[in-house]
N, C-alpha and C positions, 0 to 999 in steps of 0.2 A: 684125317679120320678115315677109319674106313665103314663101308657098308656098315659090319654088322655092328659097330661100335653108333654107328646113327641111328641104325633102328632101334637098337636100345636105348639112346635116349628118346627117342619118338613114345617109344613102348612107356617108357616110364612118367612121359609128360603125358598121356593121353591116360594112366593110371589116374595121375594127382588132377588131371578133369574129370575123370569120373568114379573116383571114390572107388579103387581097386587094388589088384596087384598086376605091374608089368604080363607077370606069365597069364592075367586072366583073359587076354586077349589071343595068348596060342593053344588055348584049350578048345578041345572038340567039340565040348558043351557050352550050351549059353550060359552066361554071367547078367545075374538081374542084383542093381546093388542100388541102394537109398542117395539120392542125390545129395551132395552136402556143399557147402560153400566150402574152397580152398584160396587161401592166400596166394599160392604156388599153380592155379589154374590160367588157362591162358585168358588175358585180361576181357577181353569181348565174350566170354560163356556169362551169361547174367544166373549163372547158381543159385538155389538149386533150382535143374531142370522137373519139369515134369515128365516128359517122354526125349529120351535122349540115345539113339541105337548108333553102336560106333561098331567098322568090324574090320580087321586086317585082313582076312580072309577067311580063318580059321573057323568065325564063329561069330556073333554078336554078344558083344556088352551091353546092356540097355541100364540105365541110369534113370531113376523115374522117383515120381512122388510114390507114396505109400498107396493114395486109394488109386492109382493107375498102374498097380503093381501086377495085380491079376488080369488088366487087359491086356498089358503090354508081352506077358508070359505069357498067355495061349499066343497072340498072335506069331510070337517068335519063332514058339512049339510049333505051330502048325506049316508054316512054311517052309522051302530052304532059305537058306543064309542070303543068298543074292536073291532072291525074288520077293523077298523082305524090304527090299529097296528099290522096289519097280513096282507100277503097274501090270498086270491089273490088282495083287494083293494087296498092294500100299493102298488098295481103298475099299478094305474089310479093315483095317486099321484106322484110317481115315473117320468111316464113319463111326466106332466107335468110339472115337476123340470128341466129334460131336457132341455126344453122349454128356461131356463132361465143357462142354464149349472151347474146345479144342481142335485143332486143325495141323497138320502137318504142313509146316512152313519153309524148312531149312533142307536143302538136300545138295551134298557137296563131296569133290573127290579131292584127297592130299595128295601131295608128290613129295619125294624126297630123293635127294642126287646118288645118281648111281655113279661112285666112284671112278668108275673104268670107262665110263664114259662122259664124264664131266669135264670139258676141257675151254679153255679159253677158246673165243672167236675173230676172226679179224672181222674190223669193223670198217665202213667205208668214210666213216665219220670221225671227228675226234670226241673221245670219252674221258668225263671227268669224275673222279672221287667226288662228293660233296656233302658236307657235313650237317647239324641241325641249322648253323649261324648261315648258310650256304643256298637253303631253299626254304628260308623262313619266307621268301616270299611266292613259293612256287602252290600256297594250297587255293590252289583254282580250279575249276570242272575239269580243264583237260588235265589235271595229272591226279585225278580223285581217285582213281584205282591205286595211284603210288605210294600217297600219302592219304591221313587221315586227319583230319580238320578236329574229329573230335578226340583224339585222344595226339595230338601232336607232342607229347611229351613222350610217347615212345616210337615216335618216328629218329632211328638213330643216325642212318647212313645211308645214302644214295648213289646211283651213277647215272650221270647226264649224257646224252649224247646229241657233240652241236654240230650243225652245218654251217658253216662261216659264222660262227659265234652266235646265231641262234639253236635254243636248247630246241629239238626235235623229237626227241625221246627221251623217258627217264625211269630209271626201276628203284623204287625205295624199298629200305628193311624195316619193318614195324618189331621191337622186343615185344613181342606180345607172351613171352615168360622167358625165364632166367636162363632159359638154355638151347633155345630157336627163335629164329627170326623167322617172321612170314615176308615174301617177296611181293611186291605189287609192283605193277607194269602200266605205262602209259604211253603209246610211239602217236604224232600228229597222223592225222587221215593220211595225209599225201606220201607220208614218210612208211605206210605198212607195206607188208610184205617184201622187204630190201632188206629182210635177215637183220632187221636192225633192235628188235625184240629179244631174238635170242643172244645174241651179244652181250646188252645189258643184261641179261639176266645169267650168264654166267659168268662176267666180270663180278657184278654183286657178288655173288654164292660167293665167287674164292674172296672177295673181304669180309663176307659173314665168317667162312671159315677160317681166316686170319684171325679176326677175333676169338675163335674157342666156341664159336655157336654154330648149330645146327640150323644150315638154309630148307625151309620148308614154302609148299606153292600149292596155293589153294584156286579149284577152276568147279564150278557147274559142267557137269558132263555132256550137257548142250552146248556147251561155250566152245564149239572146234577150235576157232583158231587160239583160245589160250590155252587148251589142251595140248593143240598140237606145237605151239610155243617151250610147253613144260619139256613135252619128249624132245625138240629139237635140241633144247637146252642142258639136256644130260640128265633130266627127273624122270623118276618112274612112280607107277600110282603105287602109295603105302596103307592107306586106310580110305574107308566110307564112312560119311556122317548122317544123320540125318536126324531134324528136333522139332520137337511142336511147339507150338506158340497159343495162347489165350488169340480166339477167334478177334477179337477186338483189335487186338497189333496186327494179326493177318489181315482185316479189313484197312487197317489206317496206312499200313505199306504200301495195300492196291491202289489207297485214292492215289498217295504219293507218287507212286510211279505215273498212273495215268495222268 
């Protein structure tokens, strides 16, 4: 594939999540559309959103309920585009969610492989294809970034990487829709930083892209080292996300985490 053939389907799966057109995301003007449930959306968006702002660069799309349609427009309006996704503006936003018992939860950056620079790495380890029959027994804390426990029915393909026949690191592909795979990552403490991240992570992509799918890599913009993981590994940043949640799930996360 090349570049512009991926970001076209990026453009097109990030439409059927939010209820658009491909080009409404390379338009100059904001795109504010009614959030709707799609068969065709990527499996983990819980549809319809209430406040949902996606932006290539260009511009923002925001995807919202109805009675959060007017707050979500001035805040867009009044902003630029990138400071719409930072502080200190994201909390003239913020507390207007309030307003509605709402809080902004979700804030995330994509990656998508730049062709020209995507290339196999040698690894110091031996690395294994492995299938769903293959890591059925691998959904344990340390490879929770790789795989997903609750949706393991689209966990499709992975690659291992062992030191004398212990697995030490592994990168799975989640189908999270019909035409991209998202990449997750998980290397042991003792095994980081030995280049052994990005390895896995561009062995995966060319078996994603073996299959006909587009490898996509999702990171928190706090999170350096999987950011800086995406870029070692031949991804460049393609879109911003960011989504509110009902103050309630925003509270039950905090316990959870803490």
């Amino acid at each position: 594939m090349t570049n512009q053939e991926i970001l076209k389907i990026a453009l097109e799966q990030s439409a059927l999540d939010c209820n658009c057109s491909p080009e409404d995301f390379l338009s100059e003007e904001h795109v504010i559309t009614e959030s709707k449930k799609c068969e065709k959306a990527r499996v983990y968006l819980p549809l319809p959103l209430e406040c949902d702002l996606v932006s290539y660069g260009n511009n923002i799309v925001a995807q919202v309920s109805e009675r959060l349609r007017d707050t979500v427009s001035s805040y867009i309006h009044t902003y630029s585009t990138a400071h719409c996704f930072e502080t200190p503006n994201l909390q003239v936003l913020n507390e207007e969610l309030k307003k509605f018992h709402m809080g902004v939860c979700f804030m995330a950056e994509y990656f998508l492989p730049d062709m020209t620079k995507l290339e196999k790495q040698s690894c110091p380890y031996e690395l294994k294809v492995l299938h769903p029959k293959d890591f059925a027994g691998l959904y344990k804390p340390q490879w929770s970034n790789a795989l997903c426990e609750r949706r393991k029915d689209k966990d499709v393909i992975g690659v291992g990487a062992y030191d004398k026949g212990t697995l030490i690191g592994f990168a799975g592909a989640s189908a999270d829709c019909e035409t991209m795979y998202q990449i997750g990552i998980d290397v042991l403490p003792s095994y980081r930083k030995k280049g052994v991240a990005s390895c896995l992570t561009t062995a995966l992509s060319f078996e994603i892209l073996n299959l006909g799918k587009v490898p996509f890599y999702c990171a928190a913009w706090s999170n350096i080292p999987s950011v800086r993981n995406a870029i070692k590994s031949g991804f460049r940043p393609a879109w911003v996300e960011l989504s509110a949640r009902n103050l309630q799930v925003i509270e039950k996360m905090n316990q959870e985490e803490g």
